[in-house]
VOPAGU-2260 file (C-alpha; in pm, 1 decimal, decimal comma):
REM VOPAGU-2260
SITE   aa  ch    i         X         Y         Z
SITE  UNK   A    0    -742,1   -2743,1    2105,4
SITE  UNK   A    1    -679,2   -3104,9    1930,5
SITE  UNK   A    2    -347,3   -3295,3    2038,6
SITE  UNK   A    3    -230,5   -3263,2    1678,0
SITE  UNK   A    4    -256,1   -2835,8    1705,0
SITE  UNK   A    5    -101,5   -2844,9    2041,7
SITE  UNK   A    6     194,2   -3079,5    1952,8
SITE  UNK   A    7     239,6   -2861,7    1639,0
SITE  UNK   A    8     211,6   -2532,2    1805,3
SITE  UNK   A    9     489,4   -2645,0    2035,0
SITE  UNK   A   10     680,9   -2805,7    1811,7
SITE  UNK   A   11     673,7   -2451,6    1595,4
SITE  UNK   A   12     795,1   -2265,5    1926,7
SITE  UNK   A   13    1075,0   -2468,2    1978,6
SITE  UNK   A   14    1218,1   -2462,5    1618,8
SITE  UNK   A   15    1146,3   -2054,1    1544,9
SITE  UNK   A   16    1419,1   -1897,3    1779,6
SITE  UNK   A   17    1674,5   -2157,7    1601,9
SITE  UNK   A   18    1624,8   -2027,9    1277,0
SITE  UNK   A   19    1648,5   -1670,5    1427,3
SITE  UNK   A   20    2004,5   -1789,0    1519,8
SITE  UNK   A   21    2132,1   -1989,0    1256,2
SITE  UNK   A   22    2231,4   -1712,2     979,3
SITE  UNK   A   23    2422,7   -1530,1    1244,0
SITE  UNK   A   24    2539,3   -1788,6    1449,0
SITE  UNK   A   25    2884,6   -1749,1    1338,5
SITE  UNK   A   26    2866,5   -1375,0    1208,3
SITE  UNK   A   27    2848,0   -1238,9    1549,6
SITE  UNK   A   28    3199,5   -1401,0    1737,8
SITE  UNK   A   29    3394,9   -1303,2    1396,7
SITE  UNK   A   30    3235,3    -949,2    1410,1
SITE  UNK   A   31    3378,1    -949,6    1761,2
SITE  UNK   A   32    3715,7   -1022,5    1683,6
SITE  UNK   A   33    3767,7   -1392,6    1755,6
SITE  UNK   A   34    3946,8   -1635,5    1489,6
SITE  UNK   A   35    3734,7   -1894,2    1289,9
SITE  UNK   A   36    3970,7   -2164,9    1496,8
SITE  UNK   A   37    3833,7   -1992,7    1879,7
SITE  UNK   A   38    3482,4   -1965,3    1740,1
SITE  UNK   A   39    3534,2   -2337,7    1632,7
SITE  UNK   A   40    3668,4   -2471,1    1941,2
SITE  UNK   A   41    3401,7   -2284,2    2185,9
SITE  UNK   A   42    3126,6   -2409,0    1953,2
SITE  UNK   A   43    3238,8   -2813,5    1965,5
SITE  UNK   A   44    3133,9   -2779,8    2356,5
SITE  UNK   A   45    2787,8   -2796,7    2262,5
SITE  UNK   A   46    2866,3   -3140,4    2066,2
SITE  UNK   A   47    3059,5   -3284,8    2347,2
SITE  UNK   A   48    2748,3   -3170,4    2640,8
SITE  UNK   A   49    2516,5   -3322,9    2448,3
SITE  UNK   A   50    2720,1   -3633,6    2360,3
SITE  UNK   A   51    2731,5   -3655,7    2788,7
SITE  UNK   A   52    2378,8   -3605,3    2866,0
SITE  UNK   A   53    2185,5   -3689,6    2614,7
SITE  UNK   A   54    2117,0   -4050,7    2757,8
SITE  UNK   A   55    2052,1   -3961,0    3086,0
SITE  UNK   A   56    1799,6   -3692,5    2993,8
SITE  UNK   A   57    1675,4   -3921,5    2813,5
SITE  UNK   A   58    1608,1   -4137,5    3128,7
SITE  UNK   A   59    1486,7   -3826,8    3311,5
SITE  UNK   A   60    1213,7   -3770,3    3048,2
SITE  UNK   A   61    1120,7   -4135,2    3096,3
SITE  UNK   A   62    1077,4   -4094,3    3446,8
SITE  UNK   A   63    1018,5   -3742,7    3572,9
SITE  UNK   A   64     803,4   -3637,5    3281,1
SITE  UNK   A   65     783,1   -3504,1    2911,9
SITE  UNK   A   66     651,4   -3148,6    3027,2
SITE  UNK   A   67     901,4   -3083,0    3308,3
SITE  UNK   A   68    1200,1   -3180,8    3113,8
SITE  UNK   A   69    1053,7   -2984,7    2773,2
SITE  UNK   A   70     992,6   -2691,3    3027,6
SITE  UNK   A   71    1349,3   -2647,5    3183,9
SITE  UNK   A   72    1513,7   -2699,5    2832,6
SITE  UNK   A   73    1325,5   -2379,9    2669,2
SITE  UNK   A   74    1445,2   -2250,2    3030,1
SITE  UNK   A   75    1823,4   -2290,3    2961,5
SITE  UNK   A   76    1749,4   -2246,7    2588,5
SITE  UNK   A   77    1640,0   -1850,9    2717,7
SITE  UNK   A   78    1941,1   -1836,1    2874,5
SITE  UNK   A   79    2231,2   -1967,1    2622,0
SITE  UNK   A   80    2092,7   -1743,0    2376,1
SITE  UNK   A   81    2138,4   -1463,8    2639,8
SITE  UNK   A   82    2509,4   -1566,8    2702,8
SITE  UNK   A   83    2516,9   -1592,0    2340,8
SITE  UNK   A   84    2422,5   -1228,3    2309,3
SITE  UNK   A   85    2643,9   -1091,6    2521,8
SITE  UNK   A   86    2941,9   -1304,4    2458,8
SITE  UNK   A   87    3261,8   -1099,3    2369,9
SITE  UNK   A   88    3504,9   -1377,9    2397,4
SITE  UNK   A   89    3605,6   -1747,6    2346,8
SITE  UNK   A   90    3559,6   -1869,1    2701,4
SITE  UNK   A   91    3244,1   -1712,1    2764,0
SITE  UNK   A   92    3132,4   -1791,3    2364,8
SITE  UNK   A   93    3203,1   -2164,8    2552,9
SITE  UNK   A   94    2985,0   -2129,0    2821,0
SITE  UNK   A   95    2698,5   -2018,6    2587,1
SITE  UNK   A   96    2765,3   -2280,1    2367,2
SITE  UNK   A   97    2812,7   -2512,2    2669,7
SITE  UNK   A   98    2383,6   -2409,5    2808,4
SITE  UNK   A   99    2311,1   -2488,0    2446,3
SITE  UNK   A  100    2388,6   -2821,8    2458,6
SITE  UNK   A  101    2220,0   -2882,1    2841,3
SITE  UNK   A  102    1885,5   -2757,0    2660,3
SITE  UNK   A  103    1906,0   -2951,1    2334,0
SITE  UNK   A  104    1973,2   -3262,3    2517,8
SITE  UNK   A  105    1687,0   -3228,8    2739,3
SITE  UNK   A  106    1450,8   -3142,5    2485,8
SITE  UNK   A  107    1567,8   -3372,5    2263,0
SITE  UNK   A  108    1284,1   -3652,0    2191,2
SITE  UNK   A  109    1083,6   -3520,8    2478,2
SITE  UNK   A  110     834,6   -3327,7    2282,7
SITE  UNK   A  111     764,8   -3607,1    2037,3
SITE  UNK   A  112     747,1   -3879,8    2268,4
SITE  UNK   A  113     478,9   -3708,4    2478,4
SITE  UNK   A  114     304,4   -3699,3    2163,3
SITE  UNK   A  115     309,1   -4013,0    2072,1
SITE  UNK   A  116     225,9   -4141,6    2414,2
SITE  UNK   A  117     -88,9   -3939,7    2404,5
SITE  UNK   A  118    -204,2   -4101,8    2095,2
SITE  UNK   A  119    -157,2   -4417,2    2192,4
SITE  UNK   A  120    -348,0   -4354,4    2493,2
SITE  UNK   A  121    -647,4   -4211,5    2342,1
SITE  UNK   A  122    -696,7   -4393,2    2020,0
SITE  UNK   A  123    -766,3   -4752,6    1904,7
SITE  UNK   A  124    -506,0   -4977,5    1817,8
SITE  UNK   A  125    -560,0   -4982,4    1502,5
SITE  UNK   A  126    -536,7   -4555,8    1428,0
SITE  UNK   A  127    -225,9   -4544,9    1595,0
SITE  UNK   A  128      67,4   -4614,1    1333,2
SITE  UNK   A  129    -147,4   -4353,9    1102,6
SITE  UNK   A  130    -191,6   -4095,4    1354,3
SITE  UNK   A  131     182,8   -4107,0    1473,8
SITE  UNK   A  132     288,2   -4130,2    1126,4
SITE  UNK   A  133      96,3   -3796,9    1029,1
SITE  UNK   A  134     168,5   -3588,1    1298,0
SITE  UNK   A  135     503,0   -3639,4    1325,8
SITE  UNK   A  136     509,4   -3588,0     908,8
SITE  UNK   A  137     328,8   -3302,0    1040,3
SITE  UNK   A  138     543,4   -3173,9    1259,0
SITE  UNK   A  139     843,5   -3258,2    1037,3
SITE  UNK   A  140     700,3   -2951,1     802,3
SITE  UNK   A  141     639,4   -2723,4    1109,4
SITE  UNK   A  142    1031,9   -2724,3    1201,5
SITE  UNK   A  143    1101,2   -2696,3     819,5
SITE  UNK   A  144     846,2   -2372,0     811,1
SITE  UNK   A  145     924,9   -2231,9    1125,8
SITE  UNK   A  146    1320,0   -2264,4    1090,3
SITE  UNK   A  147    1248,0   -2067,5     759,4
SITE  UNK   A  148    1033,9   -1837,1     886,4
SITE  UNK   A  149    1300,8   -1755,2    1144,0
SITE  UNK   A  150    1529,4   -1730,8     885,5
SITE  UNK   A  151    1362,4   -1424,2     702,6
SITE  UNK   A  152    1280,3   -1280,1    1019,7
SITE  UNK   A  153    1654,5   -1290,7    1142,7
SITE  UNK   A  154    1720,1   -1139,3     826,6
SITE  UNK   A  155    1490,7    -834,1     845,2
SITE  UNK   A  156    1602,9    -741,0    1210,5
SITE  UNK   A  157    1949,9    -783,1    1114,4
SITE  UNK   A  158    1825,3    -500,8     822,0
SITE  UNK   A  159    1607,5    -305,6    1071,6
SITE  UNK   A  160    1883,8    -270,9    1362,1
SITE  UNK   A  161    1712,3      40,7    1530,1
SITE  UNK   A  162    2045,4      53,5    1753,9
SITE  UNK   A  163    2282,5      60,2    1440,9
SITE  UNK   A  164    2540,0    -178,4    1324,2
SITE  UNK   A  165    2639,9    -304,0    1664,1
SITE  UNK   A  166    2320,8    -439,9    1746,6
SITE  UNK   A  167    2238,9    -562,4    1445,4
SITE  UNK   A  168    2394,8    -921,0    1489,2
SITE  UNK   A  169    2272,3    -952,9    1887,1
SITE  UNK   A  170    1895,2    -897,8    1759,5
SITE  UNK   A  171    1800,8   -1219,1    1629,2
SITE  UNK   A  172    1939,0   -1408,1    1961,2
SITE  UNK   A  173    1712,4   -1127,7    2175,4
SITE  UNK   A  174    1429,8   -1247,4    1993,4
SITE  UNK   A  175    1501,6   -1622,2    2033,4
SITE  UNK   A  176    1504,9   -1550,7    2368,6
SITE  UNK   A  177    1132,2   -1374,9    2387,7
SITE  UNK   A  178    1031,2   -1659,2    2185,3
SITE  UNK   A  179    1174,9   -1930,7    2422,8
SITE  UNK   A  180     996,3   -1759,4    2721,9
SITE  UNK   A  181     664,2   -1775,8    2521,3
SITE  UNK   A  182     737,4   -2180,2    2480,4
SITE  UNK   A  183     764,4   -2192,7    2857,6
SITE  UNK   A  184     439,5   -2072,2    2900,2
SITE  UNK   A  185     256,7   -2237,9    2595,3
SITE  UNK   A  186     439,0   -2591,1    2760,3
SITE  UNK   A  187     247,1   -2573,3    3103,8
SITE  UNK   A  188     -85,8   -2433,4    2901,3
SITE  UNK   A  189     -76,5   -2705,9    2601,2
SITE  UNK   A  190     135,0   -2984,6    2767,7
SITE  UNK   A  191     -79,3   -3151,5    2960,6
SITE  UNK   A  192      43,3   -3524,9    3082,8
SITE  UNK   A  193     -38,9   -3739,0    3423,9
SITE  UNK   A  194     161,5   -3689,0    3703,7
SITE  UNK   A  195     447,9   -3921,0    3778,2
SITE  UNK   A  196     412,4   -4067,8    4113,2
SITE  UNK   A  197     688,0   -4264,0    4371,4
SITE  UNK   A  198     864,3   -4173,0    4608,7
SITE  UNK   A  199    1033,8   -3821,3    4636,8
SITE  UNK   A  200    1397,5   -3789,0    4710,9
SITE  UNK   A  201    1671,3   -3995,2    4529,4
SITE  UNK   A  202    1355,6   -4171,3    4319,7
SITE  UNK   A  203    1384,4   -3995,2    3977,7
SITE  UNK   A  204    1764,6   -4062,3    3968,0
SITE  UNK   A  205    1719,4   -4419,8    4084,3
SITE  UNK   A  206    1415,9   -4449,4    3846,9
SITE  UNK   A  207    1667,2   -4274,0    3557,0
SITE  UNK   A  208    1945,8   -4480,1    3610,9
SITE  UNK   A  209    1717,9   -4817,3    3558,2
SITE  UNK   A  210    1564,9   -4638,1    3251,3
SITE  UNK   A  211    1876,3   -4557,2    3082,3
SITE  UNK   A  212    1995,1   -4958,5    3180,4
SITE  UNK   A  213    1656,2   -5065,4    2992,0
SITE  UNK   A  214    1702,2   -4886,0    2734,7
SITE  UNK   A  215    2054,6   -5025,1    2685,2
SITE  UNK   A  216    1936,2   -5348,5    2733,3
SITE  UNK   A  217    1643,0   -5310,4    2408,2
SITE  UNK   A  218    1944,4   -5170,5    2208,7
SITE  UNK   A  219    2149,9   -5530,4    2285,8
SITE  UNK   A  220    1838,9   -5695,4    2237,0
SITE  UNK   A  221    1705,1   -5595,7    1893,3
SITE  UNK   A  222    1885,7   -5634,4    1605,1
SITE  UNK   A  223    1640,5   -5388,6    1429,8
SITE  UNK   A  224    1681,0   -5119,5    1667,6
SITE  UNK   A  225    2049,1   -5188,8    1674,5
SITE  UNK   A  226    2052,3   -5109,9    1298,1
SITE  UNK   A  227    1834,7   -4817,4    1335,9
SITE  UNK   A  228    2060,8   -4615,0    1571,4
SITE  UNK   A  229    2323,3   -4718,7    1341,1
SITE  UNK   A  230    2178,2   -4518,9    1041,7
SITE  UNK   A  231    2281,9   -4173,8    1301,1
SITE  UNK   A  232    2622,2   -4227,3    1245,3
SITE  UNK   A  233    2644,3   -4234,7     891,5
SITE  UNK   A  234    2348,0   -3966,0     881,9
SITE  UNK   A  235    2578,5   -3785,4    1135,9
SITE  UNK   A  236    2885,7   -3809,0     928,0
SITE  UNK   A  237    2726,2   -3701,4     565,1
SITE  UNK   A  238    2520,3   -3364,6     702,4
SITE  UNK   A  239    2839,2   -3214,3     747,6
SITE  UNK   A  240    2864,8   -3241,4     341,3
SITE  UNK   A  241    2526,4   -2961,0     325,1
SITE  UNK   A  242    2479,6   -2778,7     698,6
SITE  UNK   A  243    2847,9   -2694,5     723,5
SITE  UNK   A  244    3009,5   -2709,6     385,1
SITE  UNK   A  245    2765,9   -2575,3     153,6
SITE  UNK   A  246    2859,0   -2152,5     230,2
SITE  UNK   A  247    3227,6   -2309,3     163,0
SITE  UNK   A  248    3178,8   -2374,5    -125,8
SITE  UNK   A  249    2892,4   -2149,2    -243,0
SITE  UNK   A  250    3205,5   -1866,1    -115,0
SITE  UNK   A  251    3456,9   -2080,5    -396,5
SITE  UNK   A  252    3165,9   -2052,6    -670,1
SITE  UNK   A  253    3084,9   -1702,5    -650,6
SITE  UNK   A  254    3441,0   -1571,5    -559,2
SITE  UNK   A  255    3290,9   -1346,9    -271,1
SITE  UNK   A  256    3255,5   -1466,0      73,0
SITE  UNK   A  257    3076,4   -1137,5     160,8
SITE  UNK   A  258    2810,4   -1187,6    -188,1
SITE  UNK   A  259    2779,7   -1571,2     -34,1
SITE  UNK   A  260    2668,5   -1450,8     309,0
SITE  UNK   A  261    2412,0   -1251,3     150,0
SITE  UNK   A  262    2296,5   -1509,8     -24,9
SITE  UNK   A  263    2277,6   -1821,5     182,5
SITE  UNK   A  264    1999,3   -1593,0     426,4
SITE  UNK   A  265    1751,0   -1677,9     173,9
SITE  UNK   A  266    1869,5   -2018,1      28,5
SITE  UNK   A  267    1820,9   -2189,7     390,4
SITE  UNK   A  268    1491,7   -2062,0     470,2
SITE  UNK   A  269    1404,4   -2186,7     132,4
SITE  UNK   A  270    1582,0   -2486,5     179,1
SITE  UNK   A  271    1396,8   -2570,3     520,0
SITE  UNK   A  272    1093,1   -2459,6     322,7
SITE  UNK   A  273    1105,5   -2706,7      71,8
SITE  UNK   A  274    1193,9   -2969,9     344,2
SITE  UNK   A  275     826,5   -2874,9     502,8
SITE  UNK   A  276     699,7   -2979,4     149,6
SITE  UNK   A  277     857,8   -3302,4     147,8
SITE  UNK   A  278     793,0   -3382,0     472,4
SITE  UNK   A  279     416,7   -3365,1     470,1
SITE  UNK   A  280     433,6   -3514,8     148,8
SITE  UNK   A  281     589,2   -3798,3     229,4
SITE  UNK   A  282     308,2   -4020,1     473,4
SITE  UNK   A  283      79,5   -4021,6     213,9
SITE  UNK   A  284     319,5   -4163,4      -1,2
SITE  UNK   A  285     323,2   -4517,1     154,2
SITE  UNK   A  286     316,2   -4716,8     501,8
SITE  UNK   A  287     611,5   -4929,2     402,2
SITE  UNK   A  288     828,2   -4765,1     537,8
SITE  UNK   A  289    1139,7   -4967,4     522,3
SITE  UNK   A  290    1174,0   -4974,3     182,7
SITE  UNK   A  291    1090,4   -4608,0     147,2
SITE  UNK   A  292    1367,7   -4535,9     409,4
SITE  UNK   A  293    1598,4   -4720,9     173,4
SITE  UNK   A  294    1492,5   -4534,1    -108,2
SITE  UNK   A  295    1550,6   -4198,7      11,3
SITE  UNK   A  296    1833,2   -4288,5     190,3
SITE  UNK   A  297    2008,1   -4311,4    -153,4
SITE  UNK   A  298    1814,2   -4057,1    -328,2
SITE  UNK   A  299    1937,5   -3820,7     -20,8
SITE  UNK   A  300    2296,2   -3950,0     -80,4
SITE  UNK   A  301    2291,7   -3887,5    -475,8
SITE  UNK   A  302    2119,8   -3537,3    -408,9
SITE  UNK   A  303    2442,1   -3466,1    -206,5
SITE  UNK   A  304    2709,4   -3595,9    -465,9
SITE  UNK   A  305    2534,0   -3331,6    -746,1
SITE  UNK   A  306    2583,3   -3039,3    -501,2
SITE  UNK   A  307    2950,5   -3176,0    -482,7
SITE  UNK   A  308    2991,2   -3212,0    -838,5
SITE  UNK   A  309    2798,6   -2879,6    -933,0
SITE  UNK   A  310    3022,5   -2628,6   -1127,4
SITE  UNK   A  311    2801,7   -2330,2   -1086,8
SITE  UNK   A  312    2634,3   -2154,6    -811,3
SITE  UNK   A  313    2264,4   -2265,9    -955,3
SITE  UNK   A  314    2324,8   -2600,0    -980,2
SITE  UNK   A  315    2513,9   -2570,9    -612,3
SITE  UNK   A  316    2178,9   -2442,7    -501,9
SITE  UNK   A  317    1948,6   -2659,2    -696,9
SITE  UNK   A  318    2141,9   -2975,0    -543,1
SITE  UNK   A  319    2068,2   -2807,9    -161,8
SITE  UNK   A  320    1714,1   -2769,0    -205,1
SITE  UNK   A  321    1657,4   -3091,1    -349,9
SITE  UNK   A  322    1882,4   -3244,4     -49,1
SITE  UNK   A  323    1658,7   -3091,1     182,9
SITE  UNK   A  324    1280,5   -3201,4      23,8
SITE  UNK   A  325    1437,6   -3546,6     138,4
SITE  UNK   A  326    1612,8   -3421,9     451,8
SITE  UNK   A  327    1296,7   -3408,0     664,1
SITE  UNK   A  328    1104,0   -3677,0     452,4
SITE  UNK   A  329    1336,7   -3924,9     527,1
SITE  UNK   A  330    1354,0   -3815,4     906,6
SITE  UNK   A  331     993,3   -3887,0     888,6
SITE  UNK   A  332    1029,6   -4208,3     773,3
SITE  UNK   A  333    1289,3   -4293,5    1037,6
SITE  UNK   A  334    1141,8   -4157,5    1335,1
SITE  UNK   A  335     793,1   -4407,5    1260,9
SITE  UNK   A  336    1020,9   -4686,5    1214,8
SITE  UNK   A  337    1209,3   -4619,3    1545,4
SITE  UNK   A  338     873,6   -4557,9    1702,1
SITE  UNK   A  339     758,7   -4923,4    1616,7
SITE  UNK   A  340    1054,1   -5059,3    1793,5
SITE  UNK   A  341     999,0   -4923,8    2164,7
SITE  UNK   A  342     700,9   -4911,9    2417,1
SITE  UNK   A  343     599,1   -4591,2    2582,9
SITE  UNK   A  344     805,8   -4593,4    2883,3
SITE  UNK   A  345    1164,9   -4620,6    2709,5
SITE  UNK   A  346    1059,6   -4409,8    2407,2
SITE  UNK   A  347    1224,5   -4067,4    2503,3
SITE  UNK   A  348    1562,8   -4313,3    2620,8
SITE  UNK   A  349    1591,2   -4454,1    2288,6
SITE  UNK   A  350    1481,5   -4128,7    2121,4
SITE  UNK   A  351    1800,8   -4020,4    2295,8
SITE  UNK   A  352    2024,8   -4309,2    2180,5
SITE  UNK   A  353    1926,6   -4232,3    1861,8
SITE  UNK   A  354    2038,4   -3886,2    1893,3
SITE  UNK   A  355    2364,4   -3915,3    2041,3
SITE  UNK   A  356    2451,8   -4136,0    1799,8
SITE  UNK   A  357    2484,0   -3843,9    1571,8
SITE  UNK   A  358    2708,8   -3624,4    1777,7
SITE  UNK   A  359    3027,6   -3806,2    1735,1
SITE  UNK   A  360    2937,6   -3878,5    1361,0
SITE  UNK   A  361    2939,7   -3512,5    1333,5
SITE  UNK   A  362    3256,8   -3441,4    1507,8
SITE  UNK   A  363    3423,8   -3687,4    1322,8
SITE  UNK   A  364    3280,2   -3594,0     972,5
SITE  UNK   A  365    3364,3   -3196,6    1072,7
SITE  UNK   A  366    3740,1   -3368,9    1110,1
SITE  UNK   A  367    3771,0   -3561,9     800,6
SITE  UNK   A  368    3561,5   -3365,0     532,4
SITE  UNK   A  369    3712,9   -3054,7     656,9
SITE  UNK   A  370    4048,1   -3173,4     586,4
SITE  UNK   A  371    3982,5   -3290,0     293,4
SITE  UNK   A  372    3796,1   -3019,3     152,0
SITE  UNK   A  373    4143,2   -2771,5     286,5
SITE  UNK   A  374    4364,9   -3050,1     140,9
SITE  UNK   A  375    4169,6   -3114,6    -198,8
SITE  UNK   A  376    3849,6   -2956,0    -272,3
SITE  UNK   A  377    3534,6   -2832,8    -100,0
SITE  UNK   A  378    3327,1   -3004,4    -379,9
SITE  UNK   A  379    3455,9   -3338,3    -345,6
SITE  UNK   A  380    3466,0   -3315,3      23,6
SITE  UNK   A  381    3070,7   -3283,2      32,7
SITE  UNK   A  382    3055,3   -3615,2    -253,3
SITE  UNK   A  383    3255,3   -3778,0       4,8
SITE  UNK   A  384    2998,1   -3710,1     243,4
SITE  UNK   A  385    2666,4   -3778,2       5,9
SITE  UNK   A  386    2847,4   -4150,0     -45,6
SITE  UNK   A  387    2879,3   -4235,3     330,2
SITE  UNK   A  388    2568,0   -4058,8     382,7
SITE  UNK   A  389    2384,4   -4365,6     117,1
SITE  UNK   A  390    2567,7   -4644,3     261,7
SITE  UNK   A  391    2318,7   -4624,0     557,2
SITE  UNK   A  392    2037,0   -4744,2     294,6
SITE  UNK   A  393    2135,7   -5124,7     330,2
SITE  UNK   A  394    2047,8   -5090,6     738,4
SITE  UNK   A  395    1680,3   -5069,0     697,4
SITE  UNK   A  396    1692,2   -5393,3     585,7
SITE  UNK   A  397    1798,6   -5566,8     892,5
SITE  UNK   A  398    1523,5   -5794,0    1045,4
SITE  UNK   A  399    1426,3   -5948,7    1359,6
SITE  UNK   A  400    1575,5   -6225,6    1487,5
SITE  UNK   A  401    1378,2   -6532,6    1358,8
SITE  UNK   A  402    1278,6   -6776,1    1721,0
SITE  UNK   A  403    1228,0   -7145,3    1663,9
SITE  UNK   A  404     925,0   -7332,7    1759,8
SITE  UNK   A  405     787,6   -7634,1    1885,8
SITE  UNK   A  406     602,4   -7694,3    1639,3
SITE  UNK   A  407     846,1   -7717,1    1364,0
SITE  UNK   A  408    1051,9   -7468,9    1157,2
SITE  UNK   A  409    1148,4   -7156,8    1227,5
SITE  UNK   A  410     907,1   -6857,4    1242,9
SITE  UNK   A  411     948,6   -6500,6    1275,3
SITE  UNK   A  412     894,4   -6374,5    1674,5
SITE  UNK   A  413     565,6   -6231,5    1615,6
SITE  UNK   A  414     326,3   -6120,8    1370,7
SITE  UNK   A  415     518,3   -5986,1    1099,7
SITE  UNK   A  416     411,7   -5843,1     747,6
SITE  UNK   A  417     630,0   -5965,7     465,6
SITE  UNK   A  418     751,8   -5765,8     132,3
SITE  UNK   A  419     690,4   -5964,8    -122,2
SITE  UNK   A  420     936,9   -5758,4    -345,5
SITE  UNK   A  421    1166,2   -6072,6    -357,3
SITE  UNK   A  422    1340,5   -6343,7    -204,7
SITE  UNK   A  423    1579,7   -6107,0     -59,8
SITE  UNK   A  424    1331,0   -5807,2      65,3
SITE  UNK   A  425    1145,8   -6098,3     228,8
SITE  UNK   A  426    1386,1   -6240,9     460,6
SITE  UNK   A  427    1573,1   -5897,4     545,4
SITE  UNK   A  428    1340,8   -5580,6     504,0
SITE  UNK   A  429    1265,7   -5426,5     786,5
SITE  UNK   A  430     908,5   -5420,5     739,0
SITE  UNK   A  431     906,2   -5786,4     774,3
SITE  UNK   A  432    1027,6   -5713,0    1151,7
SITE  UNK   A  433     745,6   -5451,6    1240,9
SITE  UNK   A  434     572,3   -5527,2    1571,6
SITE  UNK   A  435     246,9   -5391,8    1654,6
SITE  UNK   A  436     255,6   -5095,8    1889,5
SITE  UNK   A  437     233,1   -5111,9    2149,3
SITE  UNK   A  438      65,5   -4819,3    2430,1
């Protein structure tokens, strides 16, 4: 089997059992009696684990190994949604919530940095940017399709519940867990990668704790990458606006939470469908990618402000599906201009940075656009977060640091490909700052 199947197989396993949990995700505590505030509390430990380990897992994957880290996360991801399954009240909702965010911080970048790795060490030079670009466009569409996919299928056990109405909610977490222990096994057939050697013992966290300080020290070091891991927190901030406001106020349009529960089954796996579209659309769109980050960067952002200012339940849903065609596209764009910035051995570390960048953007947007939308209005809440979401566009734009020469004026610190757009686009896109890859 080709790298591209294998990486897309995998990436399919990992994303399926989370859209077998999303639509019930919250159902299940309220069905078994806690408030919206417990089931809100237990759920922000996930946030706060991953905000604490993402970084050093990030290390770890750097040193110990892609497989073995992308191994033991589908491990504990078996597990939380076990606990999940089971859990009857806040503290042990916590705990579940708690193994959640162990596994999605060591899985987190270590799948697509093994894949990248792997092209770069068996093509040319000059296939590489194409071949990452693709398959990760490619792989952008599998979690779109599979999260769907999971979707419909959470949907049809919750119908089929062979155990009646109790059951019915725990199914969809029972089958995330089958299909977790099925990525466990496809991991050590289809991950294949060269053993890590050095000395056993206190090695990997000596070799971790160096990898994390290196990666550090390219974040303090780049201005581009600096700007790049920027864009998480105002991406971090705005998704709030359409992952965790949109039932809100889909429930205020129709004037039935129950009707709006029905309905938003279908509308995610639709939207997450139409986010597979635009992500393999989008890398054979262009290979400039810092202007088409820029562009859908706003276009994301204005997408967002319609579903705010939407006074019906079509246009509502209309303005959700058209924020997620650019959801993944743009993701795609970012992740290939992150790529660009890093060599192989700090990739899954800065992966990480990127990441955890996010969690407190998230907590903090939860904070402020939830007050806002109980102190105002649920519909201008999510504008508010389509406008900070856009005001990320101006940071692909940031370039290198220019180095001065002996021989005279100053010159960009390698060999860089101007925009020729204008004046402006020359001297601050961040295409003009691309360095080659490197393996």
């Amino acid at each position: 089997m080709s790298l591209r199947r294998r990486f897309l197989l995998l990436t399919a396993l990992r994303w399926l059992p989370t859209g077998l949990v999303v639509p019930v995700m919250a159902l299940l505590p309220l069905h078994r009696g806690m408030t919206v505030a417990e089931m809100g509390a237990a759920l922000a430990v996930q946030g706060i684990v991953v905000l604490c380990l993402e970084l050093p897992t990030g290390g770890l994957a750097d040193t110990v190994g892609r497989r073995p880290l992308f191994a033991l996360a589908a491990t504990l991801a078996l597990f939380s949604y076990l606990a999940f399954a089971v859990a009857a009240a806040p503290l042990a909702l916590a705990l579940a919530a708690a193994l959640s965010g162990v596994f999605r911080a060591l899985d987190s970048g270590a799948l697509n940095a093994w894949f990248v790795d792997q092209v770069h060490a068996g093509s040319a030079p000059e296939e590489r940017e194409g071949l990452v670009t693709s398959g990760l466009g490619a792989a952008s569409g599998a979690i779109g399709g599979s999260i769907a996919a999971g979707s419909v299928l959470s949907a049809g056990l919750v119908a089929w519940a062979p155990w009646g109405t109790t059951s019915a909610l725990v199914l969809p977490f029972l089958g995330a867990a089958v299909l977790s222990l099925l990525q466990i096994v496809a991991t050590g057939l289809l991950m294949d990668e060269p053993p890590r050697r050095g000395p056993r013992r206190l090695a990997p966290v000596r070799d971790t704790a160096h990898a994390v300080r290196a990666g550090l020290g390219l974040l303090a070091g780049s201005r581009v990458l600096r700007a790049l891991v920027a864009v998480e927190l105002f991406w971090g901030f705005g998704m709030v606006s359409f992952e965790t406001l949109m039932p809100v106020r889909l429930a205020e349009l129709l004037g039935d939470a129950d009707r709006a529960a029905a309905t938003m089954g279908p509308v995610v796996a639709a939207g997450w469908a139409t986010a597979a579209l635009g992500a393999a659309a989008v890398p054979h769109l262009t290979r400039r990618w810092g202007l088409v980050s820029v562009a859908l960067r706003i276009l994301q952002g204005a997408t967002v402000v319609a579903m705010g200012l939407a006074l019906g339940p079509v246009g509502l849903v209309v303005g959700y599906l058209a924020t997620y065609g650019v959801h993944m596209a743009s993701g795609v764009a970012y992740e290939s201009l992150l790529h660009r910035q890093v060599a192989g051995p700090h990739r899954a570390t800065v992966l990480s940075l990127a990441s955890m960048a996010m969690q407190p953007a998230g907590s903090l947007g939860s904070v402020v656009l939830g007050a806002l939308a109980t102190g105002a209005s649920s519909g201008l809440a999510i504008a508010v977060g389509g406008v900070v979401l856009a005001l990320a566009a101006p940071l692909f734009l940031v370039r290198a640091r220019c180095a001065r020469t002996a021989e005279g004026p100053r010159q960009p610190a390698g060999p860089f490909r101007r925009v020729t757009v204008s004046r402006f686009l020359e001297w601050t896109s961040v295409e003009s700052s691309r360095t080659p890859a490197r393996p």
